[in-house]
N, C-alpha and C positions, 0 to 999 in steps of 0.2 A: 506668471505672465511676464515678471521680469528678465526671465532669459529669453522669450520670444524676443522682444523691443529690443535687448542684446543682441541678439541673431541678424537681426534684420539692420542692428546699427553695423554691426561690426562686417557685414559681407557689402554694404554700401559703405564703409570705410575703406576697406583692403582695395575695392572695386576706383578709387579716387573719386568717386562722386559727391563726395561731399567731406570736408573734414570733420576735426575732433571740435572744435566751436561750435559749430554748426552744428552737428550731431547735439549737442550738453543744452544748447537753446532750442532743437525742437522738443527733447527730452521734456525738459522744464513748459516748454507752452502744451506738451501735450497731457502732465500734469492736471495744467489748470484747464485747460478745453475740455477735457479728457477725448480725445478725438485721438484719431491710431498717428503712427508714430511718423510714414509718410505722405499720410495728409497733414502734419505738421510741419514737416519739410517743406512740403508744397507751399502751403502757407506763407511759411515766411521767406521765398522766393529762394530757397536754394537748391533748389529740384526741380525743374517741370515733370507734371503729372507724365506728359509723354513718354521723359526719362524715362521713370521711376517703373513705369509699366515692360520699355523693354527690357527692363533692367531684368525684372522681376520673371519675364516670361522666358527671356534665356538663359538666364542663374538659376532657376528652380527646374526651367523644361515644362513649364503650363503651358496648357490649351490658353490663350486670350482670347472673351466672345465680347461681341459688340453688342449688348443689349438691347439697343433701340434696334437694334433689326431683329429680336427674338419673340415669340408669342409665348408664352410659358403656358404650359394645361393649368388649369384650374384646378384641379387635387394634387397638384404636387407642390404649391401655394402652400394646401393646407397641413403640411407639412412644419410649417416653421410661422409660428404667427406674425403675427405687424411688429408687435414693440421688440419682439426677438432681433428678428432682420434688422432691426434698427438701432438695436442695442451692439448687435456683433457686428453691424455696417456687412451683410451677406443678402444675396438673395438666391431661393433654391431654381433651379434649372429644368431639372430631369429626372425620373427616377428611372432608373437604368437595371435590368432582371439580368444578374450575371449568374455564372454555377456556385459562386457564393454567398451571394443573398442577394437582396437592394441594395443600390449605390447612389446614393442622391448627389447628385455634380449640385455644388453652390458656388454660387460666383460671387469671392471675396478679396478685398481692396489689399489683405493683408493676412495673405495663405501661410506669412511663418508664423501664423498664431495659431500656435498649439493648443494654449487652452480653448480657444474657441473651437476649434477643431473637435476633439473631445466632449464639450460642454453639446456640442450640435450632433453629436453621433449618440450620444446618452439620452439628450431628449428627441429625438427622432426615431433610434433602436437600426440605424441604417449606418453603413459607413457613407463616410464624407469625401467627394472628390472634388478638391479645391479646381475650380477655372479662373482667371483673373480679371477683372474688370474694375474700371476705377470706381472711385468715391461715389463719386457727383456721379456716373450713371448708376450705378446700385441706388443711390438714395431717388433717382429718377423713377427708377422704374420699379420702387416701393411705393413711390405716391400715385404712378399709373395704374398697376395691377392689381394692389390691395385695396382692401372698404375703406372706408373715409375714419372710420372708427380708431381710434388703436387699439391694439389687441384686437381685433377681428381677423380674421381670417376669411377671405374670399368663401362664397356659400359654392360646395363645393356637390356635383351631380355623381356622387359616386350610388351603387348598387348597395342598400342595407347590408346584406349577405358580406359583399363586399368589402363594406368598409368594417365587419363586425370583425374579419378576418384579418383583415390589419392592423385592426388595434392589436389582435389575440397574438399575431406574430411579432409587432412592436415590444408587445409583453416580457414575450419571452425570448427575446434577442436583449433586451434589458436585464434577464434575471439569467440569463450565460454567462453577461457580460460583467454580472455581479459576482456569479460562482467564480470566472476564473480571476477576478483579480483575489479574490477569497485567496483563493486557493495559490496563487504568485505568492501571498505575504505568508504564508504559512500557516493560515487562520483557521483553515477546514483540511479536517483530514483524508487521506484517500477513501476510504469507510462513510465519513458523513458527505460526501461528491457523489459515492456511489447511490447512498440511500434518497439522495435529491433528486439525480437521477431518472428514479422508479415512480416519484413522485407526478 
């Protein structure tokens, strides 16, 4: 996680938006907050949110959505629980049927976060398409759309059938994504790929 917060310091450095001070004390407040690295900026007024967003949406080339004008489906909610979104400061969007699988768009405050990127494709079984949206509306429209609960997840009208088939595809886009990192580190041989395979 440390080279994200790096990433994201060091391209709003070169960018002059903020200096090396500045940078080292949102670093340290976001420490103890533990809150992402440009809502610590925000914070302690050396950023406006506004900046930070076009910063963010012309530097990287994201979509930016405006939340409060969005209605999110209800099963796609169910996607990513309460205390997750809240935990990664994300909220999911859309689920999107391309020629390569589900693509779930989430709208997050702070899209150079790799590991959150990763952490939400692993527990989802879906790739992740960062959109960008600030703090304070993500955490708006976590407390609009979600149960009052945490940890709840919106009760969600999908088909039995339906949802039995998601999970089974979630499954197993989890257990690919297992074989091929296996198989990256050198761990599984061509021979035991093949015989999982058949499995």
């Amino acid at each position: 996680m440390g080279d994200n917060k790096a990433k994201l310091g060091a391209l709003l450095l070169d960018a002059g938006l903020v200096n090396e001070r500045e940078l080292k004390a949102a670093l340290c407040f976001q420490k103890n907050q533990r809150c992402l690295l440009g809502a610590s900026l925000v914070r302690l007024g050396f950023l406006s949110e506004e900046k930070l967003l076009d910063f963010l949406e012309h530097n990287l080339d994201l979509q930016r959505i405006v939340l409060e004008d969005f209605q999110p489906a209800q099963d796609v909610l169910c996607h990513v629980p309460k205390e997750r979104a809240l935990a990664f400061t994300v909220f999911p969007v859309e689920l999107i049927h391309s020629h390569s699988g589900p693509v779930l768009r989430m709208a997050m405050a702070d899209p150079c976060n790799l590991t959150v990127i990763e952490a939400l494709e692993f527990m989802t079984g879906h790739n992740i398409q960062p959109v960008l949206a600030s703090e304070s509306a993500i955490h708006r429209a976590i407390q609009k759309y979600y149960g009052n609960k945490d940890g709840d997840a919106p009760c969600c009208l999908i088909d039995e059938k339906l949802e039995s088939d998601q999970k089974t595809e979630v499954y197993e886009n989890k257990i690919d994504r297992l074989v091929e990192l296996l198989r990256s580190k050198g761990i599984l041989s061509f021979e035991e790929i093949q015989w999982l395979e058949k499995i």
